[in-house]
N, C-alpha and C positions, 0 to 999 in steps of 0.2 A: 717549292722554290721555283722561282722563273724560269721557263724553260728558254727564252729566246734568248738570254744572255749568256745561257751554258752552248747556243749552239753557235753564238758567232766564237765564240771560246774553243771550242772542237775543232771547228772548220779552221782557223787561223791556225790552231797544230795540224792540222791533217791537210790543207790544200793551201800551202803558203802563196801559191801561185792565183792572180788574179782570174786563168784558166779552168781552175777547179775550184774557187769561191764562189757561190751562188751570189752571196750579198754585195762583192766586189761585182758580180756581172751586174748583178741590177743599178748598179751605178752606174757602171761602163755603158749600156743599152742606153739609160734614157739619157746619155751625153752623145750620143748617136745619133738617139731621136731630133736632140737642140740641132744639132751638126745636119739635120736633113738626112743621116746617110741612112735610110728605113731599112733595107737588105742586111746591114750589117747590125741595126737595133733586133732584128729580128732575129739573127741568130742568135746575140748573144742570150734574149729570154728565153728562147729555146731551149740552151743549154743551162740557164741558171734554173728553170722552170725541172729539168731532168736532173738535176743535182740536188735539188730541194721541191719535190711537187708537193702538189697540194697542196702551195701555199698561199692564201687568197690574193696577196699583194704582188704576188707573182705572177698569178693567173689573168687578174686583171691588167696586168701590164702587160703580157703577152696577147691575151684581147686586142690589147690599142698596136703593136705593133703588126698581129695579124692584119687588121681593117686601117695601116698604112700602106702594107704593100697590097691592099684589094683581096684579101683571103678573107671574103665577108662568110662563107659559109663554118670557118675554125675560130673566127671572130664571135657570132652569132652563138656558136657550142658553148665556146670557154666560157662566154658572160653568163650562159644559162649555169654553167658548175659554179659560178661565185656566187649565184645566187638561193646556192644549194646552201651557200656558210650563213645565210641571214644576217649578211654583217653592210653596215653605212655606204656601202659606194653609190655614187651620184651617177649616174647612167647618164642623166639629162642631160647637167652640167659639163660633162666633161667634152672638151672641143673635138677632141681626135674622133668619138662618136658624132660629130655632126651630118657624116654623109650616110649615116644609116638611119637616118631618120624615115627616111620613103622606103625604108624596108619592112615589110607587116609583121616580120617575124620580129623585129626590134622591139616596138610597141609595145606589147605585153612583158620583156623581159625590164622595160622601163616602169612599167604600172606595179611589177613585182618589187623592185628596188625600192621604189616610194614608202613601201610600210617599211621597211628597216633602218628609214632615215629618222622615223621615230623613236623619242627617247624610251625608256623602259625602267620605271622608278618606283618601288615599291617597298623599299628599304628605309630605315629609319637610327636614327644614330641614340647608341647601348650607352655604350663609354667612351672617354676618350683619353688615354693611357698620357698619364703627367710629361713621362720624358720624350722630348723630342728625339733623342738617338739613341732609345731603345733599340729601335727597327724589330719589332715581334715579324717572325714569322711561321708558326706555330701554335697552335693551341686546342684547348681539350674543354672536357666539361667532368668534372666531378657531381655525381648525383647524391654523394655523401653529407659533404656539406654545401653541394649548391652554389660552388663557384670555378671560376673559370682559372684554369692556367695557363700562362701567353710566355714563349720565350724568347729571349732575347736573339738572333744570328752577330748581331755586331758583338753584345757586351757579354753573352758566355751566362747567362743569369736566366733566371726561371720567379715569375711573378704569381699572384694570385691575386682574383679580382672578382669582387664584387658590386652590385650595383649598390649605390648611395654607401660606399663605404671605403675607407680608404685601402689603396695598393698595397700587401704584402708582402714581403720579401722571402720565398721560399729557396730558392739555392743563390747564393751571391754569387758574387765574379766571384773567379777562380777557386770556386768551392770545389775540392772533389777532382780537380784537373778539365771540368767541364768546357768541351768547346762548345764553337757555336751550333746555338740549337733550332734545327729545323722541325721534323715533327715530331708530335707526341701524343703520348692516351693517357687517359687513366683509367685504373679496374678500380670499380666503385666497391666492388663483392671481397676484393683483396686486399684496399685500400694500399695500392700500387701505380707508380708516373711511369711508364715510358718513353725514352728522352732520346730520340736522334742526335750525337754527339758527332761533330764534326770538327777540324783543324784544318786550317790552309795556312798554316806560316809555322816557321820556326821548325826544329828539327820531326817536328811530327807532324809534318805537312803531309795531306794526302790520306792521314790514319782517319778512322774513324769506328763507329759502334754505335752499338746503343747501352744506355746507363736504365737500372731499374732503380727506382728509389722508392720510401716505405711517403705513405704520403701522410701516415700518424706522426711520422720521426722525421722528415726529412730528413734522414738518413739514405745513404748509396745503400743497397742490399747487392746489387750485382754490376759487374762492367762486362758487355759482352763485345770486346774487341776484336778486328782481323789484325795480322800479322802488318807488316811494315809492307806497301804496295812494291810494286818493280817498279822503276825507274821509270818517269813518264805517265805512272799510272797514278789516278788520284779513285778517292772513293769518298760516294757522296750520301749518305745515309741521312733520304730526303724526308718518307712517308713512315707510320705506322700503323697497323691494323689488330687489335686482340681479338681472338676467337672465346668463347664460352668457357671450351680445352684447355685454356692458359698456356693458347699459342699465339705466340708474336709473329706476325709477318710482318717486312719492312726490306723497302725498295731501296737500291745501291747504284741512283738512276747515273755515274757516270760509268758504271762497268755493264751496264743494259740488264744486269740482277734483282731479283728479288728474293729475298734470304728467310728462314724461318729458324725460333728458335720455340722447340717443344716441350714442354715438363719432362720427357724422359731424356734428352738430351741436352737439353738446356744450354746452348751453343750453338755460334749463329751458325748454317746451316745453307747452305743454297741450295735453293730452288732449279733441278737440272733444265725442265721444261721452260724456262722463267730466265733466260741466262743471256739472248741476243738480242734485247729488246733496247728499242731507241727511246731513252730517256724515259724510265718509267720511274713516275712521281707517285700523283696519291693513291690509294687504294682502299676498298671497304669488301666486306664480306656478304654476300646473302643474307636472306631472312631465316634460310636452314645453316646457315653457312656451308654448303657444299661449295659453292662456287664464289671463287674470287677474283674480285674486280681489281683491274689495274688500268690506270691511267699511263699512258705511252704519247708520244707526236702524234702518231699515224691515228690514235683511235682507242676506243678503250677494249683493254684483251679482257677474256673473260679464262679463267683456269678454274679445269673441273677436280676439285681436291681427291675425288671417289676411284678415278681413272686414270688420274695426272693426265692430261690431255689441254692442251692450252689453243685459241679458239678467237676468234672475234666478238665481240658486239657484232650480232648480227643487225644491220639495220641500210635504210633504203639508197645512204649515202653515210659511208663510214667517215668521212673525211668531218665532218660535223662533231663529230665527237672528241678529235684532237687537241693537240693541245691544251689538255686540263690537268689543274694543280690539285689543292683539294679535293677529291672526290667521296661521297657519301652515300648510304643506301639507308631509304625513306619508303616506308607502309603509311599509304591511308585507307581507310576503308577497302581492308585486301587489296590494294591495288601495291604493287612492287613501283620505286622510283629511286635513279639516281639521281644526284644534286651534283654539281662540279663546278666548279672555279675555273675559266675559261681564259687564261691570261697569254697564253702567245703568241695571238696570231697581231696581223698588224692591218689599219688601212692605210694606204697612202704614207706608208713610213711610222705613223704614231699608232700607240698600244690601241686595240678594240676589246678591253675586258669586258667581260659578263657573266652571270651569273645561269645558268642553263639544267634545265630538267625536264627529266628522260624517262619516257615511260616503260613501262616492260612488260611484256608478256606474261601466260602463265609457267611457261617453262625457263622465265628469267635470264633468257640469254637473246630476247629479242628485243628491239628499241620499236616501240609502235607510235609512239610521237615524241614530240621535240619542241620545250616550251622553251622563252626566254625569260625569265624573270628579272632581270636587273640587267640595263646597259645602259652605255652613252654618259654614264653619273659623272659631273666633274671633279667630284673629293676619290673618284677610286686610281690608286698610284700601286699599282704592282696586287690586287687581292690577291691573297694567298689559300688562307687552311681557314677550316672555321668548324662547328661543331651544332649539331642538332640535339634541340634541348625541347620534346614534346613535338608540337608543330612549327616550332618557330628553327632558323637558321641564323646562329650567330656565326659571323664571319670577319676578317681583316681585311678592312676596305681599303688602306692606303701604307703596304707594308714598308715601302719605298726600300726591299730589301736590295735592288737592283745597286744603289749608290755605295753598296757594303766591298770594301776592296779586302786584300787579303791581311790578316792579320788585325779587323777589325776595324780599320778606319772609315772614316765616311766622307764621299765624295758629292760635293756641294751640298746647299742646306736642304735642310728636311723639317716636316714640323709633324708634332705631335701623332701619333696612328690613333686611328678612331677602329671602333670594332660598332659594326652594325648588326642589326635586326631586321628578319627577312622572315614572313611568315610566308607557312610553303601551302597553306591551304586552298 
């Protein structure tokens, strides 16, 4: 699920005041900028920059308000850290850099910008799901029989989808009490869905779990619910990840958890190492499965199952790694790779999604490079989750889950989601 929309959500309950909004600063700043007053442009990214780092659209604009009040050598820094994200901004173009033109050290950090203004397209279109207000945001791959399961967030529904053949109806509305569904797996070996079941309206607001369903019977087999949240508390049971073991892991990214539920237990379970983390989304497992990958804002954690010890992505710039939905772990030719869905961060106020893979070490807790496979696409509106099937990477190019308000409705129009084809070779 998108993470920029759960965090002006956060921040609007926790910093009601224009003072401790980061996104309220970044308004206030460049009305500063127009207003001429640069001393007071500058503190305010300062402060919004310290309230929310790391964040490219931040850092860029705090860039420009450095190199208004003549701070060309914190100017010069900050543009070399956005250029760490490999994300579109126009160095050239933008007026407020004009006077560091005659600076040598500018030059180069302009020649680097240039490759990232290029598109990145390599994807190609799978299906494209009948209903426009489905709004899928999830989906899995059956190796059983060879088709995909997408669910619905707006309509509470779970589809099945094959290519040249028509859409399935596997859980209907309100089958089962099911809410909306963010992610899911299937065990090919068990012939088993695992279904992140969520509610935002009506008196089960806030509740949520995950549903195990038999995928011979479309039958519920299990509901693995928490209790009723406290007051103010909501719980988002975003990601899923199965182990070999017929253990579930699965992220609870608005209480910063990630829960397990294990065959001798069988009851979701939190994760004590796994408990303070900011918005953790997707997550996949190793090739041994010792170590489990989580996607968070800040970057992607790595948690050693063997030691419980939880850990970074070690890599040369962690900031690179944030903000990702999806995330997937990918062998080629013994080589270790993750895949991730890169959807939060923003340029110049609008989304910069992409598609991004991650090389790894031999001891699979090191990032040794950092490819982009897919950006700049203009059919992609929110990518979310998507599933590796061989070498290829089906994924949801335009979830448009963003427009989904509480209780299911949809905010402005939306057209049909398309599910792409990404070969990771």
């Amino acid at each position: 699920m998108k993470l920029l929309g759960f965090l002006l959500l956060l921040i609007g309950v926790c910093y009601p005041s224009v003072a401790q909004d980061p996104f309220a600063l970044f308004a206030q700043a460049r009305e500063k900028a127009r207003q001429q007053n640069y001393l007071a442009y500058l503190a305010d990214m300062k402060k919004a920059n310290e309230l929310l780092p790391n964040y490219p659209d931040f850092m860029y604009e705090l860039a420009k308000a450095y190199t208004r009040n003549n701070q060309v050598t914190e100017a010069l820094e900050l543009l070399k850290q956005v250029n760490y994200y490999r994300f579109p901004f126009d160095f050239q173009k933008e007026e407020t850099f004009k006077i560091l033109a005659t600076n040598p050290a500018f030059t180069p950090l302009v020649q680097q910008a240039e490759l990232f203004l290029k598109p990145i397209r390599n994807s190609t279109l799978y299906f494209t799901l009948p209903e426009a207000a489905f709004i899928p945001e999830g989906m899995t791959y059956n190796a059983g029989n060879q088709a995909f399961y997408v669910g619905s967030y707006a309509q509470n529904r779970i589809i099945q989808v094959k290519k040249d053949v028509p859409v399935a109806e596997f859980i209907a509305r309100g089958q089962d009490d099911l809410g909306g569904v963010l992610g899911l797996k299937a065990n090919a070996k068990k012939q088993e869905l695992w279904v992140c079941h969520n509610t935002d309206a009506g008196p089960e607001a806030g509740k949520g779990g995950v549903y195990k369903y038999s995928l011979a019977t479309r039958k519920i087999l299990k509901k693995y619910l928490l209790p009723a949240p406290a007051p103010g508390q909501v719980n988002t049971f975003n990601d899923i990840v199965l182990a070999q073991d017929g253990t579930a892991f699965v992220t609870n990214s608005t209480t910063g958890s990630v829960y397990q539920i294990t065959p001798l237990q069988d009851s979701l379970v939190r994760i004590p190492e796994i408990s303070r983390t900011i918005y953790p989304n997707g997550l996949t497992l190793s090739r041994d499965e010792r170590y489990l990958y989580v996607a968070s804002f800040g970057g992607i954690l790595v948690y050693d199952r063997a030691v419980r010890i939880l850990t970074k992505l070690e890599t040369n710039n962690q900031r690179r790694t944030g903000g990702i939905d999806g995330l997937y772990f990918y062998t080629q030719n013994k080589q270790d790779y993750l895949i991730g869905i890169q959807n939060a961060f923003t340029v110049h106020g609008e989304s910069a999604e992409r598609i991004i893979k991650i090389a790894l070490d031999s001891t699979a807790k090191t990032m040794t490079d950092f490819q982009i496979l897919e950006s700049l696409n203009p059919q992609f509106n929110t990518p979310t989750t998507g599933a590796i099937v061989g070498d290829d990477f089906y994924y949801i190019a335009n979830s448009q889950v963003q427009k989904v308000q509480p209780g299911g409705k949809i905010e402005g129009p939306v057209v049909p989601s398309k599910i792409f084809k990404l070969s990771l070779k």
